[in-house]
Biopython code that builds the backbone (N, CA, C, O; Angstrom):
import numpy as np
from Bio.PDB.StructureBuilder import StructureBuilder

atoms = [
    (1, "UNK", "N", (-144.930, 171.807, 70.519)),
    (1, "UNK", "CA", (-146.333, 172.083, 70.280)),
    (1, "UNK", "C", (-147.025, 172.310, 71.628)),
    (1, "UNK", "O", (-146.955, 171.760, 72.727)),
    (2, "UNK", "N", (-147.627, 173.198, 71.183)),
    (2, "UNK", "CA", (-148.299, 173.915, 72.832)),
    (2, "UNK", "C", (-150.019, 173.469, 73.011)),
    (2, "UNK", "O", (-150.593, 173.420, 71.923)),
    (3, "UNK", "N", (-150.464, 173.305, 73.627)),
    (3, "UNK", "CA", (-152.340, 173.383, 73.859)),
    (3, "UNK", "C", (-152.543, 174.686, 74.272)),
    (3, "UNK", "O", (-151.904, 175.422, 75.024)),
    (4, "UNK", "N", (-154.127, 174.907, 73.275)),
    (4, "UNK", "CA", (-154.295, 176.263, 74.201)),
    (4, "UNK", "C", (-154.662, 175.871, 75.587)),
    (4, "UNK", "O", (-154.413, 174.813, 76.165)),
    (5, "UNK", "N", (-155.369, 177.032, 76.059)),
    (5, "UNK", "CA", (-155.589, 177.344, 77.612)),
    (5, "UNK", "C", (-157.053, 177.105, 77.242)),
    (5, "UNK", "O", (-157.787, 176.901, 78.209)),
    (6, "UNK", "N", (-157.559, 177.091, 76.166)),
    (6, "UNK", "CA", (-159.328, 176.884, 76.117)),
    (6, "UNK", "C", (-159.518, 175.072, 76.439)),
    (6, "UNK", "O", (-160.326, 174.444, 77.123)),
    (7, "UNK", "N", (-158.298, 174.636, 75.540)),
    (7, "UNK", "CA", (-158.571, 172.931, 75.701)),
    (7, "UNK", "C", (-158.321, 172.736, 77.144)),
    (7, "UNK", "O", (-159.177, 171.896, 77.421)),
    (8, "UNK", "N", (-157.612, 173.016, 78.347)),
    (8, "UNK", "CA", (-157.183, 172.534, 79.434)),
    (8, "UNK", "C", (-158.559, 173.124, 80.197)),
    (8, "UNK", "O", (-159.020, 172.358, 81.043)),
    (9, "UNK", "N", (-159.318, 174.483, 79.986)),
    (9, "UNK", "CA", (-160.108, 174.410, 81.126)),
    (9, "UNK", "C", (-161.814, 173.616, 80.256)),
    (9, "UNK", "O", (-162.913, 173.361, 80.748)),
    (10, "UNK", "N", (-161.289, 173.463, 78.896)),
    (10, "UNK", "CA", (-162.468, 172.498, 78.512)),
    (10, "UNK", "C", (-162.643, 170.973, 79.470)),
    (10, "UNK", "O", (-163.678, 170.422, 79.845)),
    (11, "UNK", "N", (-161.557, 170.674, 79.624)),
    (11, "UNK", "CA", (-160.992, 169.330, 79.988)),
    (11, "UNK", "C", (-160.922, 169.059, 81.741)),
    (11, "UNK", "O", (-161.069, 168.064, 82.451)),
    (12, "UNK", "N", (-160.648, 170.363, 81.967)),
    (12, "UNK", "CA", (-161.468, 170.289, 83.557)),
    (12, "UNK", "C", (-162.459, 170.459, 84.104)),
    (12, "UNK", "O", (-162.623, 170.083, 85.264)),
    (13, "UNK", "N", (-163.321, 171.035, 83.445)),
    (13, "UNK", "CA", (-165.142, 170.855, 83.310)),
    (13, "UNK", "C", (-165.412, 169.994, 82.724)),
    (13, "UNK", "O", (-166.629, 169.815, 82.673)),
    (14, "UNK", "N", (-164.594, 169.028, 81.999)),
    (14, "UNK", "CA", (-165.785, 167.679, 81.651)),
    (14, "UNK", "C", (-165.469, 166.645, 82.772)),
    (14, "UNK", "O", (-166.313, 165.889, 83.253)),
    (15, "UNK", "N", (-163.770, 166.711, 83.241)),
    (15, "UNK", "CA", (-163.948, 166.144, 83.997)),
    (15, "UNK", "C", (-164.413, 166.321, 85.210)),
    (15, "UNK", "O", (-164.601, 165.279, 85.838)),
    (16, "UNK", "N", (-164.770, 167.751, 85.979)),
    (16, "UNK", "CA", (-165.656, 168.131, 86.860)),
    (16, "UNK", "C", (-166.850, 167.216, 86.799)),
    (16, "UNK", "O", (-167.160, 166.344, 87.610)),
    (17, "UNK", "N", (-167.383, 167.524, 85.835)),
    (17, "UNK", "CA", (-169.047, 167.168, 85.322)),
    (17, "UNK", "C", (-169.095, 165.894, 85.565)),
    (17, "UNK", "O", (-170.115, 165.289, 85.893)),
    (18, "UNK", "N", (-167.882, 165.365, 85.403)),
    (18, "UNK", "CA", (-167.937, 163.723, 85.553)),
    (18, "UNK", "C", (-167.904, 163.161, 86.376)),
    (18, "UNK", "O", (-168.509, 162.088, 86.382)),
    (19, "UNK", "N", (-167.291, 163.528, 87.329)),
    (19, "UNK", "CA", (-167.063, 163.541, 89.045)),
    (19, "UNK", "C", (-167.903, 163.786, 89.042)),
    (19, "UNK", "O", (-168.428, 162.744, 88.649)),
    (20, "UNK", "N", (-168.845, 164.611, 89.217)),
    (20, "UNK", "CA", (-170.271, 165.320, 89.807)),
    (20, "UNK", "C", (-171.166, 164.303, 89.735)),
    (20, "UNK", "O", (-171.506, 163.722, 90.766)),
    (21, "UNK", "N", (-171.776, 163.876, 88.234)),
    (21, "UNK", "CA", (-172.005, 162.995, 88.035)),
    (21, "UNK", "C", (-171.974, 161.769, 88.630)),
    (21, "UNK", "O", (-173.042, 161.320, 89.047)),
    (22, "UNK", "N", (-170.855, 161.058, 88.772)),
    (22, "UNK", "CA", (-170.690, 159.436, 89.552)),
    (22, "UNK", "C", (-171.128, 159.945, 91.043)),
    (22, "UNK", "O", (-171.838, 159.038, 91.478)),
    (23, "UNK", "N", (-171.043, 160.847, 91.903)),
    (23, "UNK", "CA", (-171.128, 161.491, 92.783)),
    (23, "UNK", "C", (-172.893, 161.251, 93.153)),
    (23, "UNK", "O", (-173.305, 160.651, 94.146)),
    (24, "UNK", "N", (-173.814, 161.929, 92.010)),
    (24, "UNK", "CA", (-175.288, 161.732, 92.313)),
    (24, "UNK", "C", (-175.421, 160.873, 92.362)),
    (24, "UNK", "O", (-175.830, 160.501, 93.463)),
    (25, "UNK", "N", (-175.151, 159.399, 90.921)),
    (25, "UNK", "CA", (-174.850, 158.449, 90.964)),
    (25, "UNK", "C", (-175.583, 157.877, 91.850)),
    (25, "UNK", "O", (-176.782, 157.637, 91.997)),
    (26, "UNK", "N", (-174.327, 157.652, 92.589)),
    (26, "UNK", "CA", (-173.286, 156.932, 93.750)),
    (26, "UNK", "C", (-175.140, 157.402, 95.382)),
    (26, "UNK", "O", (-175.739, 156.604, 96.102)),
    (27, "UNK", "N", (-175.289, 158.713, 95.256)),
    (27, "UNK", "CA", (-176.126, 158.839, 96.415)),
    (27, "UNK", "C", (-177.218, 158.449, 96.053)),
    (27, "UNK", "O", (-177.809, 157.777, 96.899)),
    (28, "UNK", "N", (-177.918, 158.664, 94.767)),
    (28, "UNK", "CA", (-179.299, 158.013, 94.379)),
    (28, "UNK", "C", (-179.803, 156.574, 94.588)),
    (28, "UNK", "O", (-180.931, 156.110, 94.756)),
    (29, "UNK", "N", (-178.256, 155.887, 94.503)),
    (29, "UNK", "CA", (-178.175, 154.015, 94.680)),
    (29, "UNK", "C", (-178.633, 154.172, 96.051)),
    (29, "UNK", "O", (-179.802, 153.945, 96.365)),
    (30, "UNK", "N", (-177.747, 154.554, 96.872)),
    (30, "UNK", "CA", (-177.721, 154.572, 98.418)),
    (30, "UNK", "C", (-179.684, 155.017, 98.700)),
    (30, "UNK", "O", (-180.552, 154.262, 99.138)),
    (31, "UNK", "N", (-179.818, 156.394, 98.274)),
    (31, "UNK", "CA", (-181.052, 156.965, 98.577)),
    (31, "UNK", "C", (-182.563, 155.809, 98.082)),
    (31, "UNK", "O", (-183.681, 155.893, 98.591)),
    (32, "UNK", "N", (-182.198, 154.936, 97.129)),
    (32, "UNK", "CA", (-183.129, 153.906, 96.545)),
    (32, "UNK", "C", (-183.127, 152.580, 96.843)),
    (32, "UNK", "O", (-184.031, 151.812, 96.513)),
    (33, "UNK", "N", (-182.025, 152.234, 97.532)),
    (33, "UNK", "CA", (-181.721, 150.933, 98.804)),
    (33, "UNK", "C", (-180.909, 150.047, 97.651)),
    (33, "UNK", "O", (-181.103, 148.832, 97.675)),
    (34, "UNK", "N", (-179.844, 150.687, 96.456)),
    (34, "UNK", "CA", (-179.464, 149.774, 95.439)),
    (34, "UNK", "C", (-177.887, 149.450, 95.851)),
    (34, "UNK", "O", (-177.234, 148.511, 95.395)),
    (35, "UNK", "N", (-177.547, 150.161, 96.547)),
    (35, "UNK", "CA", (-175.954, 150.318, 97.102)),
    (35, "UNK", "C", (-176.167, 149.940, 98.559)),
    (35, "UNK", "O", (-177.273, 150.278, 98.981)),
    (36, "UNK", "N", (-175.234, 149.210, 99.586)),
    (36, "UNK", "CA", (-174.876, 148.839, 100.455)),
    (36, "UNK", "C", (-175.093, 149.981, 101.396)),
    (36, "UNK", "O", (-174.375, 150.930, 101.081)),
    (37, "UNK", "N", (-175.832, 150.209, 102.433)),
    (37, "UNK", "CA", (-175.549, 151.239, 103.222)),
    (37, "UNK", "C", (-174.764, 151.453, 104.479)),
    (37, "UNK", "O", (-175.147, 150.914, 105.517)),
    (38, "UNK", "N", (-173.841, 152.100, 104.458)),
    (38, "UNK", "CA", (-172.902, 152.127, 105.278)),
    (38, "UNK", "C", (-173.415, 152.285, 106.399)),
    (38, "UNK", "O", (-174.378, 153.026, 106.598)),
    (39, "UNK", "N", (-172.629, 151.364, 107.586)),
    (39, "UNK", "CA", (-173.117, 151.981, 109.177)),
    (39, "UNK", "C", (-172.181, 150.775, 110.153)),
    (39, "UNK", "O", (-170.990, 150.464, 110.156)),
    (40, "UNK", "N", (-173.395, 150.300, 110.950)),
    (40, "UNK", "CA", (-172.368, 148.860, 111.445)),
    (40, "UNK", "C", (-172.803, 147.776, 110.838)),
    (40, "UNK", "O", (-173.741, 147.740, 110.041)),
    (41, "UNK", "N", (-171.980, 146.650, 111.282)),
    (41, "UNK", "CA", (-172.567, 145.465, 110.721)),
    (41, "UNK", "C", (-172.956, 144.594, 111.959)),
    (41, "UNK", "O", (-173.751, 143.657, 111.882)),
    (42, "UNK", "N", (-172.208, 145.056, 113.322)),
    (42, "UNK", "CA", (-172.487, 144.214, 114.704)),
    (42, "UNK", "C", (-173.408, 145.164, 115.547)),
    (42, "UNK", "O", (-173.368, 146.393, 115.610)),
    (43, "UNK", "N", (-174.192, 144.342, 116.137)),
    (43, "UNK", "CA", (-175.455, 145.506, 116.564)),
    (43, "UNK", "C", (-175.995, 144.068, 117.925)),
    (43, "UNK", "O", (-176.554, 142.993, 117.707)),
    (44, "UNK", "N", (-175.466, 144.759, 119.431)),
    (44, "UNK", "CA", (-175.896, 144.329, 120.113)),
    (44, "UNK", "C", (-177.391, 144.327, 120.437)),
    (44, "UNK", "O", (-177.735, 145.422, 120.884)),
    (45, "UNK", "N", (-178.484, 143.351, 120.343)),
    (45, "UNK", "CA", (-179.598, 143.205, 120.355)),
    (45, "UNK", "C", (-180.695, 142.984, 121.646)),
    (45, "UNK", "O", (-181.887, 143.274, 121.549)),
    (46, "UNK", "N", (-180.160, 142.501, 122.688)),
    (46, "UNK", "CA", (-180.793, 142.299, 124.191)),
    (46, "UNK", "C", (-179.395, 141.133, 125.161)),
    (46, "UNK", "O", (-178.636, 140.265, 124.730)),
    (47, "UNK", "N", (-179.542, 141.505, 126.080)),
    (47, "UNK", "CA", (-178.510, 141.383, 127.235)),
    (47, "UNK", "C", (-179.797, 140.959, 128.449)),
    (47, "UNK", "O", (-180.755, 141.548, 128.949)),
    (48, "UNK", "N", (-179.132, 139.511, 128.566)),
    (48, "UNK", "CA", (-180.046, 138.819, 129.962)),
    (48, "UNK", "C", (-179.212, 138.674, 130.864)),
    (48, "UNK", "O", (-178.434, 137.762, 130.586)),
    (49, "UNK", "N", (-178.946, 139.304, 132.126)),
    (49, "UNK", "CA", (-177.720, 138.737, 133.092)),
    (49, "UNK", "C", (-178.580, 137.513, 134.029)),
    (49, "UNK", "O", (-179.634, 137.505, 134.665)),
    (50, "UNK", "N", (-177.583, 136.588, 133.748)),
    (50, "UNK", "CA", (-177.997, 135.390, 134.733)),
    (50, "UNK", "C", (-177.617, 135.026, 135.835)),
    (50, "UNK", "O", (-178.243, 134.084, 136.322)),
    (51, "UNK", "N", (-176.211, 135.748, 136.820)),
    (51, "UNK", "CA", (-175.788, 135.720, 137.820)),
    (51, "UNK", "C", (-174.840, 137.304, 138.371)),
    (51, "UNK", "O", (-175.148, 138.460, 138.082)),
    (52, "UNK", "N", (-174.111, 137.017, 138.893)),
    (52, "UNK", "CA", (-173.025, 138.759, 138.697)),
    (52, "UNK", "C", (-171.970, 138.812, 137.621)),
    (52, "UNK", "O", (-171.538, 139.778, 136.992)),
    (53, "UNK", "N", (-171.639, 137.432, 137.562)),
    (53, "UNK", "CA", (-170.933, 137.308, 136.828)),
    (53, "UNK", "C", (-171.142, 137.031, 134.813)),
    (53, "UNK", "O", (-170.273, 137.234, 133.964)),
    (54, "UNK", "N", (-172.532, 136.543, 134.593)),
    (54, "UNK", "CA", (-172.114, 135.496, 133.480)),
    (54, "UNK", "C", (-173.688, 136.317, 132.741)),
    (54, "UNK", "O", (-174.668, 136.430, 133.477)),
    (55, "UNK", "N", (-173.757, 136.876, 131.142)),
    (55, "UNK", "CA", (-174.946, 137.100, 130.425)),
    (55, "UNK", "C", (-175.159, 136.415, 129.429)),
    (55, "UNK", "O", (-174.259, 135.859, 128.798)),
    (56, "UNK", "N", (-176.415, 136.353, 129.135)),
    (56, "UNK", "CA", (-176.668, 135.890, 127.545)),
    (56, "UNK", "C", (-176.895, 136.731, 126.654)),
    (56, "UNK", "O", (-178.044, 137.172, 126.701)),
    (57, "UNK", "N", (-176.196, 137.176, 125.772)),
    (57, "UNK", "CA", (-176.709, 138.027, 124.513)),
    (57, "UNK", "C", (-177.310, 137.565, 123.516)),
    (57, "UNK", "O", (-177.252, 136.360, 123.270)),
    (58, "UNK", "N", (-178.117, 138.563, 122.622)),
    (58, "UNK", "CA", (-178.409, 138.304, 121.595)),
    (58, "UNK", "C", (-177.336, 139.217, 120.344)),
    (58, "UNK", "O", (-176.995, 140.391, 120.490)),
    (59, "UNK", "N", (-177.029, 138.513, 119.395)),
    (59, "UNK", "CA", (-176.005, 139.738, 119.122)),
    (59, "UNK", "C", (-176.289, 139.412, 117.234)),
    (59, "UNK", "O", (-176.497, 138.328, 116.689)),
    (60, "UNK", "N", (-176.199, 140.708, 116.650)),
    (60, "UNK", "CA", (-177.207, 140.846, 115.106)),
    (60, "UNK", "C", (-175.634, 141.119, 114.362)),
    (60, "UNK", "O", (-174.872, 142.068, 114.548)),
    (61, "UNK", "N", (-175.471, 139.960, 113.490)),
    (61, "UNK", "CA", (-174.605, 140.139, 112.888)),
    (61, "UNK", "C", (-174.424, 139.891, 110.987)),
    (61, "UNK", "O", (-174.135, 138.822, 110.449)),
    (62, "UNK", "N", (-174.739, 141.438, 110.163)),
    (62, "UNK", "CA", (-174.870, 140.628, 108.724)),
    (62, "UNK", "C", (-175.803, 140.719, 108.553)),
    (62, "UNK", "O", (-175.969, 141.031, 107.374)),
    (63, "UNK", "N", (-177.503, 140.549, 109.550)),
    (63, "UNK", "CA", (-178.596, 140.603, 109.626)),
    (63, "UNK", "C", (-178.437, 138.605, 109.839)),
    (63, "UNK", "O", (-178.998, 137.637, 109.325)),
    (64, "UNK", "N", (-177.867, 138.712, 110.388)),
    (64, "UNK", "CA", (-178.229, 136.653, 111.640)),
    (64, "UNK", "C", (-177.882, 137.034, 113.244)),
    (64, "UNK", "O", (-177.116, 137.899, 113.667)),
    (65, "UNK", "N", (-178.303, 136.554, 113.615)),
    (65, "UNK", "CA", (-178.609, 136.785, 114.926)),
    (65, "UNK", "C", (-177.682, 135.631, 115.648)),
    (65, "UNK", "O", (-177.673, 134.574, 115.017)),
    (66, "UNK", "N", (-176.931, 135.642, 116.809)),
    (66, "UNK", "CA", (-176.175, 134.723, 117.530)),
    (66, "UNK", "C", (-176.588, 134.926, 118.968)),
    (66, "UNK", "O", (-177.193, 135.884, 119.450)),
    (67, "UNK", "N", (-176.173, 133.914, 119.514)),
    (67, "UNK", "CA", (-176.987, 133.871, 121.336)),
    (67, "UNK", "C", (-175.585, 133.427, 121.723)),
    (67, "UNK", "O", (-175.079, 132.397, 121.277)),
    (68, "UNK", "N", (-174.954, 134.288, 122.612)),
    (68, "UNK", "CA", (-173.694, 134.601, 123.208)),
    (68, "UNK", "C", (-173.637, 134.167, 124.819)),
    (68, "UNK", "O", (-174.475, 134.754, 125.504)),
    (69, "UNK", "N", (-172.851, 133.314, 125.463)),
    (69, "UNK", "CA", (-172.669, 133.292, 126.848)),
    (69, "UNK", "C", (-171.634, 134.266, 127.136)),
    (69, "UNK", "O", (-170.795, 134.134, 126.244)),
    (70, "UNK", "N", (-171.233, 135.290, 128.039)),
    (70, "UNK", "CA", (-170.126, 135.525, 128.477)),
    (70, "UNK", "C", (-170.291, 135.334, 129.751)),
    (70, "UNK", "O", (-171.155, 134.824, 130.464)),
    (71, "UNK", "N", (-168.574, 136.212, 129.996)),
    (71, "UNK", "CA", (-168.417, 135.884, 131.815)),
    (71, "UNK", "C", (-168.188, 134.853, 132.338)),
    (71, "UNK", "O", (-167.934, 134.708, 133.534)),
    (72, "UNK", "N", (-168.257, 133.848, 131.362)),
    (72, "UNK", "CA", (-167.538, 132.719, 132.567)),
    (72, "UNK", "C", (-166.511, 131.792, 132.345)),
    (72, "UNK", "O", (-166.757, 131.605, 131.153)),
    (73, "UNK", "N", (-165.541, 131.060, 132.573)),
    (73, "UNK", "CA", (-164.194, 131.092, 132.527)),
    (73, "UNK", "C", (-164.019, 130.703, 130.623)),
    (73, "UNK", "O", (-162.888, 130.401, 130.241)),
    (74, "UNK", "N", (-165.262, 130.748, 129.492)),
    (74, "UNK", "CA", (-164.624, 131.008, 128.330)),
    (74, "UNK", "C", (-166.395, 131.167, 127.890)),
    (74, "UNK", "O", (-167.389, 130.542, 128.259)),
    (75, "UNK", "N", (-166.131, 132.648, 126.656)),
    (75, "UNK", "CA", (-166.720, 132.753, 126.058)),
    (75, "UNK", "C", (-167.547, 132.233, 125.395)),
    (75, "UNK", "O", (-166.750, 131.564, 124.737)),
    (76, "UNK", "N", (-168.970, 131.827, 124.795)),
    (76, "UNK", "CA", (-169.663, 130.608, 124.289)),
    (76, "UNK", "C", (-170.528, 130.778, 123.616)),
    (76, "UNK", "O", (-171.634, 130.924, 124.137)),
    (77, "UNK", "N", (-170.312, 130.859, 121.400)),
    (77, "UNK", "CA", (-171.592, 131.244, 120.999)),
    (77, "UNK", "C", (-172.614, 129.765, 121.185)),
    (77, "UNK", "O", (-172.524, 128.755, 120.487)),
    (78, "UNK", "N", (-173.517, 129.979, 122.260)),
    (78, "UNK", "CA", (-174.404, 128.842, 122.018)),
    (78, "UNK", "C", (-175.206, 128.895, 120.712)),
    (78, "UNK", "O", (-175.606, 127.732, 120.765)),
    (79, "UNK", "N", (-175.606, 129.252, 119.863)),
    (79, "UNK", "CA", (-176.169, 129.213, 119.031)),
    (79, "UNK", "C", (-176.600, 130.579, 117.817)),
    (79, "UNK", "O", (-176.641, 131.775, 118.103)),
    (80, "UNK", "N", (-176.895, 129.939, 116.394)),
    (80, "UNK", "CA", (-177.345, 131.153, 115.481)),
    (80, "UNK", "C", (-178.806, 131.086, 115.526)),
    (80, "UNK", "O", (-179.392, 130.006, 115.465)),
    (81, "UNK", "N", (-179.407, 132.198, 115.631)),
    (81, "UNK", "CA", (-180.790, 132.028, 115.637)),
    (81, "UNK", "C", (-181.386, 132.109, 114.417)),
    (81, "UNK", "O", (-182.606, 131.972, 114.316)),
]
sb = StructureBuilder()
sb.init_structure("model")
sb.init_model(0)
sb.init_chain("A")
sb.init_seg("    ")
for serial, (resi, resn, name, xyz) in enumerate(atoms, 1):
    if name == "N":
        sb.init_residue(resn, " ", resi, " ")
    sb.init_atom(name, np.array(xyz, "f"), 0.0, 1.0, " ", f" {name:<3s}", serial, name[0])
structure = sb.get_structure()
């Protein structure tokens, strides 16, 4: 038993349409703040150098904020803000 050729390109335009579909979807969430928006999630925020060697950051992570020592013989989150 054979299918016609009308059912197979019926069947790839619905599923076109359907794809298309989840597709607007999918950008309208994003465009209306309902979906996660892609980008970074670590976002260096201000840099204080306190000697040649050693800074304090502020560093935005998730949307929380951490206060970072580097530079000196070990790394140090002093604190979440």
């Amino acid at each position: 038993m054979t299918i016609p050729t009308g059912t197979w390109l019926l069947a790839a335009a619905l599923l076109a349409g359907i794809v298309a579909l989840l597709l607007l979807l999918a950008r309208g969430a994003r465009r209306f703040g309902l979906a996660p928006a892609a980008g970074r999630r670590l976002k260096v925020e201000e840099v204080l150098p306190l000697d040649s060697r050693r800074r304090l950051l502020i560093v935005r992570c998730d949307g929380r904020e951490a206060l970072l020592l580097t530079g000196g013989p070990q790394d140090v989150v002093v604190g979440w803000l």
